[in-house]
KEKE-3310 file (N, C-alpha, C; in steps of 0.2 Angstrom, whole numbers, plus 5000, padded with zeros to 4 digits):
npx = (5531:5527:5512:5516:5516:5512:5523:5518:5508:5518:5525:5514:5510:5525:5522:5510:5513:5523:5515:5508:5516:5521:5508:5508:5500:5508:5524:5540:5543:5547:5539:5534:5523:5518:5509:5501:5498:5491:5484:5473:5463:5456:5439:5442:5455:5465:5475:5472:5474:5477:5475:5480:5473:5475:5481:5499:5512:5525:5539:5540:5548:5545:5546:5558:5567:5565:5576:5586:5603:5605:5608:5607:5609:5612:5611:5620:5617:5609:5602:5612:5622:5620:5624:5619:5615:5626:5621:5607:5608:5604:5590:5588:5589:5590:5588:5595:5590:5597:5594:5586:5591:5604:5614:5620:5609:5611:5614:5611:5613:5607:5619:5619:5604:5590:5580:5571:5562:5547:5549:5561:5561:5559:5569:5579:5577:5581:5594:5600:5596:5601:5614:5614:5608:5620:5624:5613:5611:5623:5623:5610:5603:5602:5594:5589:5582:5579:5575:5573:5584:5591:5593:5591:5598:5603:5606:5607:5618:5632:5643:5643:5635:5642:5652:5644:5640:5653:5654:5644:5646:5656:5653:5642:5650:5657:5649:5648:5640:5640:5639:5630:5641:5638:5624:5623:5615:5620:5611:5608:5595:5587:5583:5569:5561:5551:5548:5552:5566:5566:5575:5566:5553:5544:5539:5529:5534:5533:5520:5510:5495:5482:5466:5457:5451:5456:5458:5460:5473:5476:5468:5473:5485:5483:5474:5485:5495:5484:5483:5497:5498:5489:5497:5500:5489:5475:5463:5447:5440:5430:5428:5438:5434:5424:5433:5439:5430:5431:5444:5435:5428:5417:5407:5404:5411)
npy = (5555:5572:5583:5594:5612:5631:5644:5649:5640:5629:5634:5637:5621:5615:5623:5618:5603:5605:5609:5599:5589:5594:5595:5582:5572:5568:5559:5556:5547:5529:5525:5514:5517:5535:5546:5559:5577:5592:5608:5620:5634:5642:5652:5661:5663:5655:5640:5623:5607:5591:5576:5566:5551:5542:5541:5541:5555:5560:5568:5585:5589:5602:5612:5618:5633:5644:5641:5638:5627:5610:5594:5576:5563:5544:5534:5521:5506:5509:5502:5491:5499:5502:5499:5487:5489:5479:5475:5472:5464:5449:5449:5447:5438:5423:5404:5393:5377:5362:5352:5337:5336:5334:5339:5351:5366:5380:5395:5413:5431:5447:5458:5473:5483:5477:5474:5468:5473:5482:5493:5497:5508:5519:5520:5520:5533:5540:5540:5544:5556:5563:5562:5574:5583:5594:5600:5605:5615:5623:5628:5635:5642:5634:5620:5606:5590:5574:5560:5541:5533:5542:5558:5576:5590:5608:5625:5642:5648:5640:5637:5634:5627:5615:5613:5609:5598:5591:5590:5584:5572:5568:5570:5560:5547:5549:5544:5531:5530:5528:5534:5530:5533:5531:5533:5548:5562:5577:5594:5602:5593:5583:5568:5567:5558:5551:5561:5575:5585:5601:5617:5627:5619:5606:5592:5576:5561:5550:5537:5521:5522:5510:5506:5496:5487:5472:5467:5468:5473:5479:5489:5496:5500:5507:5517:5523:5531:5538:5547:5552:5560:5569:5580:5586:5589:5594:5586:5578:5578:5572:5562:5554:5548:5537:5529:5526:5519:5505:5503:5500:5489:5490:5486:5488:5505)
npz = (5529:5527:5521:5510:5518:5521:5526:5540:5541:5546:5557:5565:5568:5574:5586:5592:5593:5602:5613:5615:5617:5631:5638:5641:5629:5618:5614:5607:5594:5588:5574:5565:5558:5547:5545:5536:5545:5550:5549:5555:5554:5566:5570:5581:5580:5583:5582:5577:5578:5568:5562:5547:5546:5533:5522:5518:5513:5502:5506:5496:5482:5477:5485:5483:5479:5463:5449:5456:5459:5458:5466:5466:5477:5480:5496:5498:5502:5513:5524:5532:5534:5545:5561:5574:5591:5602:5613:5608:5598:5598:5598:5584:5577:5568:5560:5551:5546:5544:5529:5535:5544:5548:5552:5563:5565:5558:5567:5565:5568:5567:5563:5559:5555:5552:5535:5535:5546:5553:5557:5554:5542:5548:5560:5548:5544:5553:5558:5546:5545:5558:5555:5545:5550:5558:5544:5541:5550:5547:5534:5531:5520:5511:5503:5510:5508:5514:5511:5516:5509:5498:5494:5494:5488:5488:5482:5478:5473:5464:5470:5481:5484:5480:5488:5499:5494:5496:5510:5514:5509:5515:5531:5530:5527:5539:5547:5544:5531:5515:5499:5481:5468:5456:5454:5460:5453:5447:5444:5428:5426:5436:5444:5456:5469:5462:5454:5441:5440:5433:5431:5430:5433:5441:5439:5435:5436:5421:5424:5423:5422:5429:5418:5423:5438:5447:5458:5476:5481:5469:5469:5480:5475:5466:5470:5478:5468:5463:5474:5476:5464:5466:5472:5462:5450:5450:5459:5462:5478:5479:5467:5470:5482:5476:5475:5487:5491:5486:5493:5507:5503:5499:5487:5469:5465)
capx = (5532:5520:5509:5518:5513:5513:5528:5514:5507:5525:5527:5509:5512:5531:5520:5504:5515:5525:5513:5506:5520:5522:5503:5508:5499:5513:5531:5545:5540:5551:5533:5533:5518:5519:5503:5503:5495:5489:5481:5464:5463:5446:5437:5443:5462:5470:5476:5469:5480:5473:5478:5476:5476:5471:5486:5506:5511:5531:5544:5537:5554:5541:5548:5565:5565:5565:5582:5593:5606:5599:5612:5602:5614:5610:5616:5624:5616:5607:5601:5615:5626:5616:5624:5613:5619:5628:5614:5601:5608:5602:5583:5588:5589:5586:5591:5592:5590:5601:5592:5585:5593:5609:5618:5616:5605:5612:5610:5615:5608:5609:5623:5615:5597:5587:5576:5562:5558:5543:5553:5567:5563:5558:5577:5585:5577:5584:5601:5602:5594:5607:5621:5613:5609:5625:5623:5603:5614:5628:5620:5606:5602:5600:5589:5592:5576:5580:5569:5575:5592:5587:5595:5591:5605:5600:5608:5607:5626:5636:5649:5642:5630:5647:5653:5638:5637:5657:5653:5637:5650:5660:5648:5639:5657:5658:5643:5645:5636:5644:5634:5634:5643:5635:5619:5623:5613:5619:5607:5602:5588:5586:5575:5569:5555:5547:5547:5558:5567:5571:5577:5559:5547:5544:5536:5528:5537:5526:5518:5501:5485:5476:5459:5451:5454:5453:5459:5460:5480:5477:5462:5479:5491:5480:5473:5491:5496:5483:5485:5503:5497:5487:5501:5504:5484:5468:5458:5444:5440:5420:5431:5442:5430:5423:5439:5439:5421:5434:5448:5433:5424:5408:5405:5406:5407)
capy = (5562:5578:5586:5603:5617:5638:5645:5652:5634:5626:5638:5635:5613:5616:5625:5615:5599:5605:5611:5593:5586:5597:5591:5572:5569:5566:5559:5555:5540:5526:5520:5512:5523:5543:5549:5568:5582:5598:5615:5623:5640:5643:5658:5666:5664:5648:5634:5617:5602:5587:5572:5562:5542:5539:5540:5545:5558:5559:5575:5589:5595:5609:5618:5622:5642:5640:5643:5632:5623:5603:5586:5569:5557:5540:5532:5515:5500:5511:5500:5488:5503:5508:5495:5486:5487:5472:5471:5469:5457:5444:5451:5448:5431:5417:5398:5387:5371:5357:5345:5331:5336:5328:5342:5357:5371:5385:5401:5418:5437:5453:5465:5480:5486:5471:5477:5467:5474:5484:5499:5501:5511:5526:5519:5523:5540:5545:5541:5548:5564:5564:5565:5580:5589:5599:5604:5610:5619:5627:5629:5639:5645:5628:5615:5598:5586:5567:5553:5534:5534:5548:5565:5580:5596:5614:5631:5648:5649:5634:5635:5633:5619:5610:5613:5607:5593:5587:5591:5577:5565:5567:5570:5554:5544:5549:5539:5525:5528:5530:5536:5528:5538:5530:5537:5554:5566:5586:5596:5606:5592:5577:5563:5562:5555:5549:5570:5577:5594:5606:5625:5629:5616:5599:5587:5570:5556:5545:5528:5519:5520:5504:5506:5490:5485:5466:5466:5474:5474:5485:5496:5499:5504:5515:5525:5527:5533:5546:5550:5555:5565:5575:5583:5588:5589:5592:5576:5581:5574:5567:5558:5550:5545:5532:5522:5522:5512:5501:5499:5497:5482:5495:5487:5494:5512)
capz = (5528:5529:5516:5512:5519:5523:5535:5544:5544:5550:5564:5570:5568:5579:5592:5594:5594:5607:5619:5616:5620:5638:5642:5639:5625:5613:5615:5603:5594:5579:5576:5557:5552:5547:5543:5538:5550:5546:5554:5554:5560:5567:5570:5585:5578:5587:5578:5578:5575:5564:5557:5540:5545:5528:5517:5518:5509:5503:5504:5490:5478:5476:5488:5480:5473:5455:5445:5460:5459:5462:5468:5472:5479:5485:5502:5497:5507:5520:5530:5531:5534:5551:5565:5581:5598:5600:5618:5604:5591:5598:5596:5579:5575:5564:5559:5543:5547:5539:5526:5536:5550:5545:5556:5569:5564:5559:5570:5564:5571:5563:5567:5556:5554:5545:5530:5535:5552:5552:5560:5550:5537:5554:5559:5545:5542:5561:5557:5540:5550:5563:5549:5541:5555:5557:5538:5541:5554:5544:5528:5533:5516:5507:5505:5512:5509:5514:5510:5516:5505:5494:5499:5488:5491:5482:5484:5472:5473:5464:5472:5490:5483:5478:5495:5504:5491:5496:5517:5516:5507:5521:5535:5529:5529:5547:5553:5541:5528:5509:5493:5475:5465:5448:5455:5459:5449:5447:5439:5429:5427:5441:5446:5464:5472:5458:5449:5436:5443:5432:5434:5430:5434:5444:5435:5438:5430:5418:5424:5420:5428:5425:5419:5427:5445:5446:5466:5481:5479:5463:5471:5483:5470:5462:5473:5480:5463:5461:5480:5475:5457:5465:5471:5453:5446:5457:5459:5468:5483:5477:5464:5478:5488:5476:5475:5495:5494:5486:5499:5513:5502:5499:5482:5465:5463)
cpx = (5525:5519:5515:5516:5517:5520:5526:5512:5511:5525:5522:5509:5517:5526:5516:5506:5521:5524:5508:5510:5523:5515:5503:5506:5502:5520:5532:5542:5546:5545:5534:5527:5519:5513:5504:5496:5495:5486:5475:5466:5457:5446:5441:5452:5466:5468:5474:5472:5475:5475:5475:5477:5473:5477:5491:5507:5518:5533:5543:5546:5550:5545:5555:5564:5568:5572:5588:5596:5604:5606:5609:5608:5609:5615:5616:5621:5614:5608:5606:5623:5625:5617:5619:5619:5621:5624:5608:5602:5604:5594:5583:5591:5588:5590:5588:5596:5594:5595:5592:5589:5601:5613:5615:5613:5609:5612:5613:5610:5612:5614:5622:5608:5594:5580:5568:5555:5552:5545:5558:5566:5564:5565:5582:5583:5580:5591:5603:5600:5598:5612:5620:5611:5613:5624:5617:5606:5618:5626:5612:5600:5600:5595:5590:5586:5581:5575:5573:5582:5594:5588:5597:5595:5604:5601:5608:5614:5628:5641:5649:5635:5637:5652:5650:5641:5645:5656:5650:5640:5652:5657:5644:5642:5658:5654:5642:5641:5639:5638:5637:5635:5639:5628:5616:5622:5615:5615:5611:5593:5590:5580:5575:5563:5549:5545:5555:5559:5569:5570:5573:5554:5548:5537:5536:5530:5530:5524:5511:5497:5482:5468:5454:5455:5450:5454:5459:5467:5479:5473:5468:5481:5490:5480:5480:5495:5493:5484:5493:5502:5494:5490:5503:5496:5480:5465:5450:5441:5434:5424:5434:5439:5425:5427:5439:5433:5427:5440:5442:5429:5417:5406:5407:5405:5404)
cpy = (5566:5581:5595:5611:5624:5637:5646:5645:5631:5628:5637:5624:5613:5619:5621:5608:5601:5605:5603:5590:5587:5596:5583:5570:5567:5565:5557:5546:5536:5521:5518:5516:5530:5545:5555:5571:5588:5604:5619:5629:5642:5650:5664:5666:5660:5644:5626:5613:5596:5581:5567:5555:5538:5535:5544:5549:5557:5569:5580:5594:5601:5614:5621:5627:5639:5647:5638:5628:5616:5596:5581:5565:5550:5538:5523:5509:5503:5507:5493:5492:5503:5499:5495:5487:5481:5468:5471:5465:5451:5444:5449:5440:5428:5411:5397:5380:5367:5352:5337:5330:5333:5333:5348:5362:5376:5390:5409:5424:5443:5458:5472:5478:5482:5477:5474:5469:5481:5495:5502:5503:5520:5524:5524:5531:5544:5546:5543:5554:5567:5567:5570:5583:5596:5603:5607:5617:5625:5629:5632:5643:5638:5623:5609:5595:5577:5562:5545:5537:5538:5556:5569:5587:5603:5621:5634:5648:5639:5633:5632:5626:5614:5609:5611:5600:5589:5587:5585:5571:5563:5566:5561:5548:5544:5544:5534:5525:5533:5530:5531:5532:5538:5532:5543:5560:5574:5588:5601:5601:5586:5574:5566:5562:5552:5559:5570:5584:5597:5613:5627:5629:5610:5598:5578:5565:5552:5538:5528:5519:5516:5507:5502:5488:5478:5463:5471:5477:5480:5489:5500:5504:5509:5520:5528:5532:5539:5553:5555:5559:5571:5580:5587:5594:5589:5588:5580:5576:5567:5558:5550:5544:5536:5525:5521:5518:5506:5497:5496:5490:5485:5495:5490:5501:5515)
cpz = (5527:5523:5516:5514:5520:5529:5540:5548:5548:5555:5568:5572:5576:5586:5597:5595:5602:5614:5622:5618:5629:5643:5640:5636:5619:5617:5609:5602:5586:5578:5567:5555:5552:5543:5543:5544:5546:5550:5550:5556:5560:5569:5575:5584:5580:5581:5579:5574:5572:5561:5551:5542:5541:5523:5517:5512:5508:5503:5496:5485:5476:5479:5487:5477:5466:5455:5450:5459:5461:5462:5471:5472:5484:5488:5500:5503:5513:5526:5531:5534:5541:5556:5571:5586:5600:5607:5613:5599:5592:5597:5588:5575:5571:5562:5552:5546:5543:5537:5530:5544:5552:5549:5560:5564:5565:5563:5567:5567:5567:5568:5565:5555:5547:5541:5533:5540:5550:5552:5557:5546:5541:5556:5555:5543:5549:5560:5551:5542:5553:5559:5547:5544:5555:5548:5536:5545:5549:5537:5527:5525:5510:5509:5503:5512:5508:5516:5510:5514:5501:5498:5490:5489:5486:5486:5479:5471:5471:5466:5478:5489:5483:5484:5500:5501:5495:5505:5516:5512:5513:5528:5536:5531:5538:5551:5550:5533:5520:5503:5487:5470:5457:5449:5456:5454:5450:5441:5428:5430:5431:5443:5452:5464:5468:5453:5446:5438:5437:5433:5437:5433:5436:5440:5437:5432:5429:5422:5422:5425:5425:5424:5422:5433:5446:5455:5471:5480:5474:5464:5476:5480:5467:5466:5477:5477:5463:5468:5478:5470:5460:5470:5465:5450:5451:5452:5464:5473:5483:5472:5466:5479:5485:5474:5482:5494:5493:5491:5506:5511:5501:5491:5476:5465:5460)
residu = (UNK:UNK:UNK:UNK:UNK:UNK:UNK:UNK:UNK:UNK:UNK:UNK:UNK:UNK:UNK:UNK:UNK:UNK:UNK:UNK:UNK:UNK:UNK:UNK:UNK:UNK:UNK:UNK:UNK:UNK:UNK:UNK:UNK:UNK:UNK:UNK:UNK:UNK:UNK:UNK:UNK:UNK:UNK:UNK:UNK:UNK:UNK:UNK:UNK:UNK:UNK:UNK:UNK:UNK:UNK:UNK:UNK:UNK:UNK:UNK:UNK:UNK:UNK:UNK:UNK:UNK:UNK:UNK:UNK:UNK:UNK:UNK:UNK:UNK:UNK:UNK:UNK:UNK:UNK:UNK:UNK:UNK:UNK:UNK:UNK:UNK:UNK:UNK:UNK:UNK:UNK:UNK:UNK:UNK:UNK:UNK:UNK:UNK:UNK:UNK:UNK:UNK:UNK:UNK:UNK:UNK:UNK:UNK:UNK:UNK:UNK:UNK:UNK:UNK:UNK:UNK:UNK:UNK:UNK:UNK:UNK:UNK:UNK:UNK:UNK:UNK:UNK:UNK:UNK:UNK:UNK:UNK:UNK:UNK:UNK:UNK:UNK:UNK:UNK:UNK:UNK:UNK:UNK:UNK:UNK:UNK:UNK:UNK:UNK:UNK:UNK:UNK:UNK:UNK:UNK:UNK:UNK:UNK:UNK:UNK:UNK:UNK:UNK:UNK:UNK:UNK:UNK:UNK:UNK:UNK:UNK:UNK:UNK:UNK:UNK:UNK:UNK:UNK:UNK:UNK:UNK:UNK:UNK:UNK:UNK:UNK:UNK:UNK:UNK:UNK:UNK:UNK:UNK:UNK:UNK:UNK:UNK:UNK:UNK:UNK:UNK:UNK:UNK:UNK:UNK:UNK:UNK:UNK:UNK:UNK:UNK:UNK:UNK:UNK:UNK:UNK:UNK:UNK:UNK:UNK:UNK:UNK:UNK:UNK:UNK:UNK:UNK:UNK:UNK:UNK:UNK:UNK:UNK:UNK:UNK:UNK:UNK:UNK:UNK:UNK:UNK:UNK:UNK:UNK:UNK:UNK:UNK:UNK:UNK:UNK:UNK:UNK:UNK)
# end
């Protein structure tokens, strides 16, 4: 998912990918990485497109207007939900042997979207997309943010939230894909994506920042951690920079 940005900036992204996509240098892609992009405007007033292959960013609850109504529901077994074509099952394979050989080798092949493939998480954000669609469509004045299984729903009007909120049950149901209901949170205050929503204010839920880094695993963890804070808190970039010496192996900082 993409850093948040201006409408000014979105309109200019929609264009300069577009016209990249009309001189061939972009097509439609279910590639397993999503690195954000972003827009320069340089001197003479054109826009310059840019991308970060550093580190993803996730979906910002920022952008809900304060005082909205807020429904997080999760989708039930996503990927498991989301059938293969029954000409690719067999791409999808695997055996367990029998102890000793004492009988034939199992074989069985996935008929849904296996977790472990590298690509199914870009999968299941297509076809939970597809489903909401029509309702980005029809509800024009709400805001629909979906992450994996994870679908956030927010309108000024409760009554027309409650009405979105019973359509994307439905809509959902339509292609397969049913919520849990012990997980569905109505506001006024809501988890999602690791933030706390209320009327007011988004807020980053608690967790630990280790003070010592004994691995490269935990130089990961971290810097992914403050990468997502500072969304919340500036970090300043110099700061940053000497936890990357640690992902590239450049010593203590």
């Amino acid at each position: 998912e993409q850093w948040p940005m201006t409408e000014e900036k979105q309109a200019a992204l929609v264009e300069l990918v577009q016209r990249e996509v009309q001189l061939g240098h972009l097509e439609p892609s279910t590639s397993p990485w999503n690195t954000p992009v972003f827009v320069i405007k340089k001197k003479s007033g054109a826009w310059r497109l840019l991308q970060d292959l550093r580190a993803p960013g996730l979906p910002s609850p920022a952008i809900i207007p304060k005082g909205q109504g807020t429904i997080v529901v999760d989708i039930k077994d996503c990927f498991f939900s989301i059938p293969l074509h029954p000409g690719d099952r067999e791409r999808f394979a695997f055996s367990i042997p029998e102890r000793n050989h004492q009988a034939p080798t199992q074989w069985y092949q996935w008929k849904v979207l296996p977790q472990g493939m590298k690509n199914s998480p870009t999968l299941c954000q297509i076809a939970v997309g597809k489903a909401l669609q029509s309702l980005r469509r029809g509800y024009p004045g709400a805001t629909i943010i979906h992450y994996m299984d994870d679908i956030l729903l927010s309108h000024q009007d409760e009554s027309v939230l409650q009405c979105l909120y019973d359509q994307t049950v439905q809509r959902l149901s339509e292609y397969g894909l049913h919520i849990s209901p012990n997980k569905t949170q109505i506001g006024p205050s809501v988890s999602y994506l690791g933030t706390q929503l209320t009327p007011c204010a988004v807020t980053a839920q608690g967790f630990m920042i280790p003070d010592q880094v004994y691995t490269l695993h935990d130089a990961q963890k971290l810097v992914g951690k403050l990468l997502w804070l500072r969304n919340f808190i500036p970090i300043a970039e110099d700061e940053m920079n000497l936890l990357y010496q640690l992902l590239r192996g450049g010593g203590e900082p």
